[in-house]
C-alpha positions as CSV (number, residue, x, y, z in Angstrom):
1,X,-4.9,4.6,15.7
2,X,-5.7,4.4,12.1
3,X,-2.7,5.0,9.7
4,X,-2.9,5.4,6.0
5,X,0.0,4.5,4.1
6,X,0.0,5.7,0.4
7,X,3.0,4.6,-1.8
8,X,3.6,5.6,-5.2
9,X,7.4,5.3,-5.6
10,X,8.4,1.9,-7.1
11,X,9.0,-1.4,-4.9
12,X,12.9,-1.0,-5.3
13,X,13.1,2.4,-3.9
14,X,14.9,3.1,-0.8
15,X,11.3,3.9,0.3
16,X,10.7,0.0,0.1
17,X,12.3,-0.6,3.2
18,X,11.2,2.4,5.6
19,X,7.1,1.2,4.6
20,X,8.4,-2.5,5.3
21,X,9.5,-1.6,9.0
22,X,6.9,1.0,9.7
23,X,4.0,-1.2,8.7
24,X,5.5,-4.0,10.4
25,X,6.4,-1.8,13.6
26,X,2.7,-0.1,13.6
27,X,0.7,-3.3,13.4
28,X,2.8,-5.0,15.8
29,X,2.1,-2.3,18.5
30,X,-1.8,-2.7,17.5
31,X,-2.7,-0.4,14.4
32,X,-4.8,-0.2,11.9
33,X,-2.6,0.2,8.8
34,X,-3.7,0.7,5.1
35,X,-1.4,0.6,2.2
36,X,-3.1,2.2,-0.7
37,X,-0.2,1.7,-3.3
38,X,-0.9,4.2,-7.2
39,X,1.4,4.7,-9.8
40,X,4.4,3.4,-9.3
41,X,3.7,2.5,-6.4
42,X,1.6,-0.7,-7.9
43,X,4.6,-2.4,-8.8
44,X,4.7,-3.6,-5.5
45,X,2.4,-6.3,-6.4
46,X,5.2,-8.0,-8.5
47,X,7.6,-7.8,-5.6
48,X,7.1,-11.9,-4.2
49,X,8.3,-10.5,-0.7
50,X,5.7,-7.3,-0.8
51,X,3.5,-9.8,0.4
52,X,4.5,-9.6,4.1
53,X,3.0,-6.8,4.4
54,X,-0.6,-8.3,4.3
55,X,0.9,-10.9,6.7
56,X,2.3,-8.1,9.4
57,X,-1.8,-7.4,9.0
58,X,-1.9,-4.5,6.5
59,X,-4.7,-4.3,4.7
60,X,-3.3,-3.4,1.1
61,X,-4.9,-1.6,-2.0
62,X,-3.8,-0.9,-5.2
63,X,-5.5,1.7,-7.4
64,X,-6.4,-0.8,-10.6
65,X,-6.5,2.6,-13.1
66,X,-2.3,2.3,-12.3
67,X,-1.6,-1.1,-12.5
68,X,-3.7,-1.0,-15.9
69,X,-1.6,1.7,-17.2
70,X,1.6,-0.1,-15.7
71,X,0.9,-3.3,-18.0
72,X,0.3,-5.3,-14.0
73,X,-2.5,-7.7,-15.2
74,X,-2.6,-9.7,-12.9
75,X,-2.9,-8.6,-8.7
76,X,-1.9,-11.2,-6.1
77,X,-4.4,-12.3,-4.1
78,X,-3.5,-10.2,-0.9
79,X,-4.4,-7.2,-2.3
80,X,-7.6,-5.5,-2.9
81,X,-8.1,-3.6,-6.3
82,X,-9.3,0.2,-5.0
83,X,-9.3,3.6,-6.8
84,X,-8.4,6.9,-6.4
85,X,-11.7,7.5,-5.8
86,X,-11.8,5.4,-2.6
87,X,-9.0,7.5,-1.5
88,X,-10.2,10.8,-1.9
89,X,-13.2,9.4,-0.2
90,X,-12.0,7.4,3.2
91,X,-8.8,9.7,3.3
92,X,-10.3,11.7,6.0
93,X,-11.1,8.6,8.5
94,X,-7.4,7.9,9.5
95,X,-5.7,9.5,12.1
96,X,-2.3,9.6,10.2
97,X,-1.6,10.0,6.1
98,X,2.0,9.2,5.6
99,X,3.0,9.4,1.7
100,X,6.1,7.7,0.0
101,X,7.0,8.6,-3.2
């Protein structure tokens, strides 16, 4: 199954905690997951721990527009610089859309 994952509530939302486990949970039993992280949501990348994610074996994008508005400069490298665009566009290819914000 392919899961979409899109997070726009900050990294130190209560939120943070329930994507952690459920990304963690859903690749562990064999899913695709994809964290597509936009407005807030982009803050993630300055969380140091936000980078388990990638290594549960998320794939994780961040939509650059919100990280340029949100003064984030500079994106770790284990995540992928996406749009909005790209959403809109590959949204309908996953089997589940869960959204956090």
């Amino acid at each position: 199954m392919r899961v979409l994952i899109l997070v726009t509530s900050g990294p130190y939302a209560k939120d943070y905690n329930t994507v952690r486990e459920l990304t963690r949970t859903l690749t562990a039993a064999g899913h695709e997951v994809v964290l597509f992280l936009s407005g807030n949501g982009v803050y993630y990348l300055l969380r140091p721990d936000a980078e388990e994610l990638k290594r549960f074996g998320a794939r994780v994008l961040y939509c650059a527009h919100s990280a340029k508005q949100r003064g984030v400069k500079e994106a770790p490298p284990w995540a992928e610089s996406s749009s909005s665009y790209y959403l809109s566009q590959h949204a309908e290819e996953f089997h589940k859309f869960l959204a956090f914000n």
